[in-house]
VEXKEZA-474750 format. One record per residue: residue number from 1; z, x, y of N, C-alpha, C in turn. Coordinates in steps of 0.02 Angstrom, whole numbers, plus 50000, padded with zeros to 5 digits. Layout:
BEGIN
{NUM,{Z,X,Y},{Z,X,Y},{Z,X,Y}}
...
END
This chain:
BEGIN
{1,{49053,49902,50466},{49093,49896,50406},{49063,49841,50363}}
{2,{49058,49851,50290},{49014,49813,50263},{49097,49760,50206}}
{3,{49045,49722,50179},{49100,49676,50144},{49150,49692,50124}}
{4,{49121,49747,50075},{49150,49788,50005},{49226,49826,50038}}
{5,{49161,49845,50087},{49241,49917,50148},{49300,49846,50157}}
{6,{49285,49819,50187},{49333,49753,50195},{49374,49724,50154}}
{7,{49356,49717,50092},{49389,49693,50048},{49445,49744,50027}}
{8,{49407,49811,50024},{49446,49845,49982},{49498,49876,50047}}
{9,{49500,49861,50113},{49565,49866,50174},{49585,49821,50147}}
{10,{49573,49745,50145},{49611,49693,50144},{49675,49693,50072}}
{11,{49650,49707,50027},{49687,49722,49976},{49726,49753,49979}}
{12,{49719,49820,50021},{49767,49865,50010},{49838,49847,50061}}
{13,{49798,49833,50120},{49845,49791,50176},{49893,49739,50115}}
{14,{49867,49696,50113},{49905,49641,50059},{49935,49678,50003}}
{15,{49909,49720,49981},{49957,49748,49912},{50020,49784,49935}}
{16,{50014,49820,50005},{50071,49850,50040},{50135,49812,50080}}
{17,{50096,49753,50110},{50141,49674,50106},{50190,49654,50068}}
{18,{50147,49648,49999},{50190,49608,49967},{50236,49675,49929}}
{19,{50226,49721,49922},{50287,49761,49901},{50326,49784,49938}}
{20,{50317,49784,50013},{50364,49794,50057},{50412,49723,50071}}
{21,{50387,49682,50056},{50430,49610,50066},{50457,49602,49992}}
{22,{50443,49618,49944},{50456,49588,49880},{50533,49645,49872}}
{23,{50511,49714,49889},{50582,49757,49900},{50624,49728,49937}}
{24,{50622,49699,50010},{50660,49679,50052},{50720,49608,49999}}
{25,{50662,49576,49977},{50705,49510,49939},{50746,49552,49897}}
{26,{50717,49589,49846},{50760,49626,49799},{50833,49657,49811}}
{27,{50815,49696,49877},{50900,49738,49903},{50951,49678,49947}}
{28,{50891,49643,49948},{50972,49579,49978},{51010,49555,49895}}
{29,{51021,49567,49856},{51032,49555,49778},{51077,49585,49771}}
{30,{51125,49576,49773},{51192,49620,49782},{51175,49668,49705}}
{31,{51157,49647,49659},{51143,49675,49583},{51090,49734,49595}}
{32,{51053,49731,49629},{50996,49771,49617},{50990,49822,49687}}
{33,{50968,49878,49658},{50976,49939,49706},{50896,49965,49702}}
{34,{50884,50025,49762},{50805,50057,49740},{50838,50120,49700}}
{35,{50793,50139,49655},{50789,50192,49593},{50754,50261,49624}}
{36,{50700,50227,49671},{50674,50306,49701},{50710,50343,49749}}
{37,{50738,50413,49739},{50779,50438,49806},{50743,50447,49856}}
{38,{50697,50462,49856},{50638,50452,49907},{50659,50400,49965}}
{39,{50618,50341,49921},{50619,50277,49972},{50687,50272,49976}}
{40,{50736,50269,49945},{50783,50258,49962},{50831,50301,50025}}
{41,{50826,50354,50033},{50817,50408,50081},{50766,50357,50161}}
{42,{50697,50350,50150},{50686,50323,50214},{50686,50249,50218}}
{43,{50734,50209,50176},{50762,50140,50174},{50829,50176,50236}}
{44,{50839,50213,50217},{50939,50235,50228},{50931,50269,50330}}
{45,{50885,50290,50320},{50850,50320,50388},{50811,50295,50413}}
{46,{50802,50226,50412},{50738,50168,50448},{50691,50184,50463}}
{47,{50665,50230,50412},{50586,50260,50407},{50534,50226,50350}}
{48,{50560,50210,50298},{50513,50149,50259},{50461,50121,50271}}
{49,{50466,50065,50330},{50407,50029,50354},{50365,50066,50401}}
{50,{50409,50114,50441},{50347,50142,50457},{50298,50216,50437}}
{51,{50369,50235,50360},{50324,50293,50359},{50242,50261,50278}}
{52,{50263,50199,50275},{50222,50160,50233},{50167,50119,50279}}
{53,{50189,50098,50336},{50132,50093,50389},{50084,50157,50412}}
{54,{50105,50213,50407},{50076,50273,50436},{50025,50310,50359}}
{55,{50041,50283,50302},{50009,50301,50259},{49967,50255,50244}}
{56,{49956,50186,50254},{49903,50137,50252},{49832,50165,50304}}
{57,{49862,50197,50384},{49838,50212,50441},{49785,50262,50402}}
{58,{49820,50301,50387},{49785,50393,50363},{49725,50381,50317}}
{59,{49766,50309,50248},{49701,50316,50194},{49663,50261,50235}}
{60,{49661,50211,50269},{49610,50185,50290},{49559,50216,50331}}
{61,{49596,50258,50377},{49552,50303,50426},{49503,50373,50377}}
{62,{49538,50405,50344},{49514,50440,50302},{49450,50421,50266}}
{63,{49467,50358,50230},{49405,50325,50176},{49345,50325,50231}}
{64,{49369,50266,50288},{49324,50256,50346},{49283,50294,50369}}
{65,{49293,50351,50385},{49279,50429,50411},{49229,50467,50354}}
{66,{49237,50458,50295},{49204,50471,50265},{49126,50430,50242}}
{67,{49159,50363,50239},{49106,50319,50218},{49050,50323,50302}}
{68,{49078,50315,50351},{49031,50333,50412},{48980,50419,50424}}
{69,{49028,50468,50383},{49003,50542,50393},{48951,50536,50347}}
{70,{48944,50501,50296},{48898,50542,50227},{48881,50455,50204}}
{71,{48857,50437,50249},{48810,50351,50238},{48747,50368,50180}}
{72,{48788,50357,50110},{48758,50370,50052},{48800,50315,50016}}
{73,{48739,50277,49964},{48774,50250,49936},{48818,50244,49876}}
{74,{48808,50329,49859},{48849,50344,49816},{48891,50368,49807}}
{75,{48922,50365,49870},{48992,50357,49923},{49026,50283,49917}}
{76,{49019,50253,49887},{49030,50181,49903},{49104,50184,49842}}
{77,{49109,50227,49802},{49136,50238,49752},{49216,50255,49784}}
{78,{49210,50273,49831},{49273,50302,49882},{49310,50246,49894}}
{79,{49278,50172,49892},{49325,50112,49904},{49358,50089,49844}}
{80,{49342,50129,49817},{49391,50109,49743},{49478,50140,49773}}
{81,{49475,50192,49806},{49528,50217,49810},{49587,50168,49842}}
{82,{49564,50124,49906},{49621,50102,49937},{49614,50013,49891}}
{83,{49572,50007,49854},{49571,49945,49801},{49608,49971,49752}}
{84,{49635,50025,49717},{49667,50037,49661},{49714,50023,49697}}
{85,{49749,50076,49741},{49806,50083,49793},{49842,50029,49803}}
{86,{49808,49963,49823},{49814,49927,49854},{49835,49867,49788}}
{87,{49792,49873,49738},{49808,49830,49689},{49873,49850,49625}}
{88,{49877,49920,49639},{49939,49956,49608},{49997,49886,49633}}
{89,{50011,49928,49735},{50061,49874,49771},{50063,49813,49746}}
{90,{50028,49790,49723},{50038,49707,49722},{50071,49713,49654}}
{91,{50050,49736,49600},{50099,49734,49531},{50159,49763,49540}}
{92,{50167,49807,49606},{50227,49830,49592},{50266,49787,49641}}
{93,{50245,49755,49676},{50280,49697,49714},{50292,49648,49667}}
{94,{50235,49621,49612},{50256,49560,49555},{50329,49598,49521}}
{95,{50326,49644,49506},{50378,49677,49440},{50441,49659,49480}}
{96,{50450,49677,49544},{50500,49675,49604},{50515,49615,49580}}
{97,{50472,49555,49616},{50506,49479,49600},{50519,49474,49526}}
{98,{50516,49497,49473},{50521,49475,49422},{50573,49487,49386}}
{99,{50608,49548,49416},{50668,49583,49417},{50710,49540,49423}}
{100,{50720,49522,49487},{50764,49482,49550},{50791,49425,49485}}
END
């Protein structure tokens, strides 16, 4: 695994962090509720953390799997995916605290 692959796990790990904790602060807020029926559905059925752990699992393994099958470097472009992903989470974790 080279830097780049690293960075762009690490981000996404951390961007999924802080919006899973930044929600958690938010619903202790007697004022503030979640808007998606979705998550709110596997908030309500204690599926949340891990069906958001199991989708970190899939795109990291996925990207991984690929960047090892087709060792080209113009494949390298594929780490943008869990760096967008990952940097999405984190603004949507800031907006969370900013709410609050």
């Amino acid at each position: 695994m080279g830097i780049r692959e690293a960075v762009a796990y690490i981000v996404l790990i951390i961007g999924a962090g802080f919006d899973q904790l930044s929600t958690r602060i938010g619903l202790a807020c007697p004022h503030i509720h979640e808007v998606n029926p979705f998550a709110r559905w596997l908030q309500a059925n204690g599926l949340w953390l891990i069906s958001d752990a199991s989708v970190l699992v899939l795109l990291i393994s996925s990207v991984s799997i690929i960047l090892k099958e087709r060792r080209s470097n113009d494949l390298q472009v594929v780490l943008l995916v869990p760096m967008i992903v990952g940097l999405f989470r984190l603004i949507i974790g800031a907006r969370n605290l900013l709410l609050i």
